[in-house]
KOLVO-352479 format. One record per residue (C-alpha): y, z, x. Coordinates in steps of 0.2 Angstrom, whole numbers, plus 5000, padded with zeros to 4 digits. Layout:
<sites>
YZX;...
</sites>
This chain:
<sites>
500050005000;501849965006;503350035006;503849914994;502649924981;503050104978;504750064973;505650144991;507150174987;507950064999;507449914989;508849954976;510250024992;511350184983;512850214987;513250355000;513850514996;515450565004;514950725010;513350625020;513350515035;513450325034;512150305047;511150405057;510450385072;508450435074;507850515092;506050465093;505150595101;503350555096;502950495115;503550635123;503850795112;502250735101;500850665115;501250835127;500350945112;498850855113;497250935118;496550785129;497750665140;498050505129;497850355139;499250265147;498950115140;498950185123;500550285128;501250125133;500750025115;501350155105;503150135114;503049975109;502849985092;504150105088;505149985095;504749865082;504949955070;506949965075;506950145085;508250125096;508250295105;506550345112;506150495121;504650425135;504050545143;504450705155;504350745174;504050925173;502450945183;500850915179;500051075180;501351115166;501050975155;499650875160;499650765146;501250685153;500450685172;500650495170;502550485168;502950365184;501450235178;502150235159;503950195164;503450075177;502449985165;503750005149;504249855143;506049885143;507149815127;509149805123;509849915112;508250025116;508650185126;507050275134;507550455138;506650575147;506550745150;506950815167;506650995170;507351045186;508150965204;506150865209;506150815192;507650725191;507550655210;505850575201;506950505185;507950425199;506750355210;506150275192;507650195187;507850305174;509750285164;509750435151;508850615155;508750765145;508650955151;507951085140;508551265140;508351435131;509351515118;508451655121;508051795135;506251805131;505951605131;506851595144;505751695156;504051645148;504551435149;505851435163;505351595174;507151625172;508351735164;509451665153;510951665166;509751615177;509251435169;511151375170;511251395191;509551285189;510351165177;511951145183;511551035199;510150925190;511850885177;513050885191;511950775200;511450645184;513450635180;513550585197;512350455197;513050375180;511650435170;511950515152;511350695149;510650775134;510350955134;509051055121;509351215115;507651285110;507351445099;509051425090;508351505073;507051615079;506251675092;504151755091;504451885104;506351915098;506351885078;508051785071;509151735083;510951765082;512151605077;513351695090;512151685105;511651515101;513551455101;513651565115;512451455127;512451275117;514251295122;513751315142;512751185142;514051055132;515251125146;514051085162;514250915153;512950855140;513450765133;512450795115;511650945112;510050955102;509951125092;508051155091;506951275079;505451285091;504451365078;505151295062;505551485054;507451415050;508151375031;509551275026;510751425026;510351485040;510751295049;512551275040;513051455049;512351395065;513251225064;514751295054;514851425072;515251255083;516651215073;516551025079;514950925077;515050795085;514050805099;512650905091;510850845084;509650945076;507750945081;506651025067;504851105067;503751105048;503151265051;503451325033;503951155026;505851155029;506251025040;506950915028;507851035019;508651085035;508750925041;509750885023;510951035027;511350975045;511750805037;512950865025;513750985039;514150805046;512750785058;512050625062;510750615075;509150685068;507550705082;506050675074;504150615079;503150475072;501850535061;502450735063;501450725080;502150875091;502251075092;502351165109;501551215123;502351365129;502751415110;500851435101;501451465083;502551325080;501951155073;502350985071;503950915072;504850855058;503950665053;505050515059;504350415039;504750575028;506350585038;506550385035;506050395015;507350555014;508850445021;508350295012;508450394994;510250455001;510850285005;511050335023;510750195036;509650215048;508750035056;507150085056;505849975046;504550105035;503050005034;503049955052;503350135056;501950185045;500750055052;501350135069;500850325066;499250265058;498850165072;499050315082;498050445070;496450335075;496850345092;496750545092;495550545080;496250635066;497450595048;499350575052;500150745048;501650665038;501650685020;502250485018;501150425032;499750475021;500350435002;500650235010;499150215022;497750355013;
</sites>
């Protein structure tokens, strides 16, 4: 079944509402974010295939793959193969995340044009997925972003546990303004405010944002722990948000952070902005073929709630 035949709502385009972006932009993190979960190392070919359909699809912004080291994240052990054999495309940007000095001397030697970094709004993470305090990550950030800037490349920076925290409980929207603000001033140039383990509601989103005052460098990155990814990710839109991370086919959680799950799924995220009238680019059919393409390649249904109601 196609998109189409079940009356998507962007056959008949509604107008937008004011209080809505026009367009947003979609960050891809299936490759990355969504393959580094998996139990078993997905090959890089497949890796590589994958890359390519999202493309197709009309992603234009996707996250590749990360250099922190190996015996971290062995799933992504293959990073200098996949970007060496990625078929590159314009108007398609292939981030990838670069945790430290070695990891970014790699993403140059590779060529690589936009990196991301990925820090702790939170003492305890901090410590447990950076062994650092939180003061501490920044001295380790600040020359891998001084350094990129140098080099011409564009920096994002990800702001994890910004709702809630399993060793710490809720976090403060103060503290999370507190460091997203650090890192926006070591120069990232977005910020992606990121509820690891998916425990945030809409309310508790429009504080966080409303504490920033300006938005326009900030994203949002959702988890579906308990099925509030789309809720959230409406609130952040109508806070006037308009880059929204997501993973094909809900593929994703995180290592260093046991309870949380997948990330929001890039077609229920598509299906959402389609009903609003929001442009995004991104063909739903092809994307659906895409993430059950890669479901048989892991070996299990696609997590995404659309995925399954078009494909079975």
């Amino acid at each position: 079944m196609t998109a189409r035949e079940v009356g998507l709502p962007a056959t008949v385009p509604l107008p937008t509402r004011g209080d809505l972006p026009e367009r947003v932009t979609i960050w891809e993190v299936g490759a990355r974010d969504g393959l580094q979960n998996e139990d078993t190392v997905v090959p890089v070919e497949t890796k590589l295939e994958f890359l390519d359909r999202l493309a197709d699809a009309g992603l234009s912004v996707l996250e590749a793959t990360s250099f922190v080291h190996p015996k971290w994240v062995p799933q992504l052990a293959d990073a200098e193969q996949l970007l060496a054999g990625l078929r590159q495309r314009d108007g398609v940007s292939y981030p990838v995340l670069v945790p430290n000095e070695r990891g970014l001397d790699r993403a140059l030697a590779a060529g690589v044009r936009h990196i991301a970094i990925f820090a702790s709004a939170t003492e305890t993470f901090a410590n447990r997925n950076l062994n650092r305090s939180l003061d501490e990550q920044f001295a380790m950030f600040d020359p891998v972003v001084t350094r990129a800037r140098a080099e011409g490349l564009d920096v994002r920076g990800y702001l994890s546990m910004c709702f809630g925290d399993p060793w710490e409980g809720p976090v403060a929207a103060e503290q999370v303004v507190k460091v997203g603000h650090r890192l926006l001033d070591m120069g990232c140039s977005q910020l992606s405010l990121g509820d690891t383990i998916g425990v945030a509601t809409p309310g508790q989103v429009e504080t966080v944002l409303d504490g920033f005052g300006s938005i326009d460098a900030l994203a949002v990155h959702f988890h579906d722990t308990y099925g509030q990814a789309l809720a959230n990710t409406l609130a952040a839109l109508r806070c006037g948000v308009s880059t929204v991370d997501s993973s094909a086919g809900g593929l994703g959680g995180c290592p260093y952070a046991e309870s949380a799950t997948g990330n929001l799924a890039t077609e229920d995220l598509v299906w959402m902005l389609d009903g609003l009238g929001v442009r995004h680019g991104v063909n739903l059919d092809a994307l659906a073929d895409t993430s059950a393409w890669m479901a048989e390649q892991l070996g299990r249904p696609s997590p995404s709630r659309v995925v399954r109601a078009l494909r079975g």
